[in-house]
C-alpha positions as a Markdown table, in Angstrom:
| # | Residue | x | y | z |
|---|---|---|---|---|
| 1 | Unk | 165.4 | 18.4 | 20.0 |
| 2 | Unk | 166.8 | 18.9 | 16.6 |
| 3 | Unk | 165.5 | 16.9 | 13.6 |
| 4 | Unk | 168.1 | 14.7 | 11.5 |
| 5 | Unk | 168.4 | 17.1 | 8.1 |
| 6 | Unk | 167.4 | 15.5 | 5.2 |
| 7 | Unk | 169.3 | 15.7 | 1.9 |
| 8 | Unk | 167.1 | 18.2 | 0.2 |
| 9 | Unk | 167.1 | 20.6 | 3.1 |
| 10 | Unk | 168.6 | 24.0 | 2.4 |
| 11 | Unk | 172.5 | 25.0 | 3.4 |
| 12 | Unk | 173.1 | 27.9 | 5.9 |
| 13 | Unk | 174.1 | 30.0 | 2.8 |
| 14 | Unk | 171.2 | 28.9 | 1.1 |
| 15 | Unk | 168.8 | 30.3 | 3.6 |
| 16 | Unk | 170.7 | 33.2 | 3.7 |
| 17 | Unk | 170.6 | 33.9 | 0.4 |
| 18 | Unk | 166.1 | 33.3 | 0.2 |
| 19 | Unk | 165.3 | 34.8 | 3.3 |
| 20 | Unk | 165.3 | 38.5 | 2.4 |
| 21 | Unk | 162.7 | 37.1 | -0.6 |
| 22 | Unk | 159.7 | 35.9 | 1.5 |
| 23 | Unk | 157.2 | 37.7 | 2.5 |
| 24 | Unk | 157.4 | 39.3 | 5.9 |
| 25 | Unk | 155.0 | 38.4 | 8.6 |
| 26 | Unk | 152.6 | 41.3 | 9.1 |
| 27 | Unk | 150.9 | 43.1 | 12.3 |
| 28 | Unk | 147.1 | 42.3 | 10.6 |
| 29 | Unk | 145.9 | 38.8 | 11.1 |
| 30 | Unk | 147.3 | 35.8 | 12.8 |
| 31 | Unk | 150.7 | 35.9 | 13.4 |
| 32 | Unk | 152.9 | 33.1 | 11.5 |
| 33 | Unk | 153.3 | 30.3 | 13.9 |
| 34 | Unk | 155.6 | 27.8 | 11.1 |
| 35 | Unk | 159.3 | 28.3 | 10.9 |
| 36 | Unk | 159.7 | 29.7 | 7.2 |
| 37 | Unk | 162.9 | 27.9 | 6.5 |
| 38 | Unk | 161.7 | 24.1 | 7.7 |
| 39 | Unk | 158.3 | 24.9 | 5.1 |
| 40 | Unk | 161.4 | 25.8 | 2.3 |
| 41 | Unk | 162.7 | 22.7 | 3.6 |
| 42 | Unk | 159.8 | 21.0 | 3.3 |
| 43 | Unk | 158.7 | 21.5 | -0.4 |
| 44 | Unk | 162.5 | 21.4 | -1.3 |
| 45 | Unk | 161.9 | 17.6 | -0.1 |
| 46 | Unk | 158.9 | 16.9 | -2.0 |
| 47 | Unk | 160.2 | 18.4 | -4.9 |
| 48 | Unk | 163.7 | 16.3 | -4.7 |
| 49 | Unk | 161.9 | 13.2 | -3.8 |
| 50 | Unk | 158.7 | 13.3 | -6.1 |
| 51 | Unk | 156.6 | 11.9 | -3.4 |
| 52 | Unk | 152.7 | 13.1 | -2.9 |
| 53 | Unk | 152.5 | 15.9 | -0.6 |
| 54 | Unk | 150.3 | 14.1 | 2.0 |
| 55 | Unk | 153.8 | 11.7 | 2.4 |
| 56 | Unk | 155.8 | 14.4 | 3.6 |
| 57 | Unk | 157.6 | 13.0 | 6.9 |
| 58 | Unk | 155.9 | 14.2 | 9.8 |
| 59 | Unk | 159.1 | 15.8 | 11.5 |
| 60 | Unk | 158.5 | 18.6 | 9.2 |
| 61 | Unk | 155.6 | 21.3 | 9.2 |
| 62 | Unk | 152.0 | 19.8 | 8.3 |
| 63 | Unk | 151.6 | 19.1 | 4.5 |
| 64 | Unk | 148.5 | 21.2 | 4.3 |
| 65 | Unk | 150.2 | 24.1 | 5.7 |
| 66 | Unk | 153.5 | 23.6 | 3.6 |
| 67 | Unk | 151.8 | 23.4 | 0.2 |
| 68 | Unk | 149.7 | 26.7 | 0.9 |
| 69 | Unk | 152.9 | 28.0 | 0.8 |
| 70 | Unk | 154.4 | 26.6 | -2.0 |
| 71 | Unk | 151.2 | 28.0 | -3.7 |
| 72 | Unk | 151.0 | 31.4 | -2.5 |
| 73 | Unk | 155.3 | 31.7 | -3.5 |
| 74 | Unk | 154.2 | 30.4 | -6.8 |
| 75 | Unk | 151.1 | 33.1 | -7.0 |
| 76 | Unk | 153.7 | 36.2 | -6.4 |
| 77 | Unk | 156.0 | 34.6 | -8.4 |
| 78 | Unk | 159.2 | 34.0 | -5.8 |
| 79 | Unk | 159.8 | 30.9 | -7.3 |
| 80 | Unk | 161.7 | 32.7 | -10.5 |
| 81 | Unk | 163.7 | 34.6 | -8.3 |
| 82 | Unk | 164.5 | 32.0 | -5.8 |
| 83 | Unk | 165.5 | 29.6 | -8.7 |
| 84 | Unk | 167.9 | 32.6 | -10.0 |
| 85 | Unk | 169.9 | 33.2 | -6.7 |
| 86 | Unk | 170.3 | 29.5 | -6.1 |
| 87 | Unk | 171.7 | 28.9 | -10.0 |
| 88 | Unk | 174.2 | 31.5 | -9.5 |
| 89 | Unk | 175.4 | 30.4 | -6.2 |
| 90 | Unk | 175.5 | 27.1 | -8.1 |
| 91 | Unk | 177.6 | 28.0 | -11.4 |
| 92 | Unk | 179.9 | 30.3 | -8.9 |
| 93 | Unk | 180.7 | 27.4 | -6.7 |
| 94 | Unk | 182.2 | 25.2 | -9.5 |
């Protein structure tokens, strides 16, 4: 069943537009058992909401495994570019 989307969760054209960004999952190691776009979703939501990452709601991935994202984004530095593609949708939508 579907979770109810949250506020902070990202549009259809949003996803669209990040996808191509993230790292692909490779053949070496364990293969990626977390759906990419509900981790986006959640550390859009903690970053929206301010809360501590350990209060994420538990209808999205694990905490744990949603900040090791965030921090290996921040490490190679998708952040900037992510930030960039989702200004210019922004300032072309109004």
């Amino acid at each position: 069943m579907p979770r109810k989307s949250y506020p902070s969760d990202l549009s259809d054209a949003e996803w669209k537009s990040i996808e191509p960004l993230l790292p692909q999952e490779t053949s070496r190691g364990r293969p990626r058992t977390v759906n990419m776009r509900e981790v986006l979703n959640g550390i859009s939501y903690v970053l929206h909401s301010g809360c501590q990452w350990s209060m994420m709601p538990h209808d999205l991935p694990p905490y744990s495994t949603v900040y090791r994202y965030f921090q290996k984004l921040q490490r190679k530095g998708l952040w900037q570019s992510i930030k960039k593609i989702l200004r210019h949708r922004q300032r072309k939508a109004v």
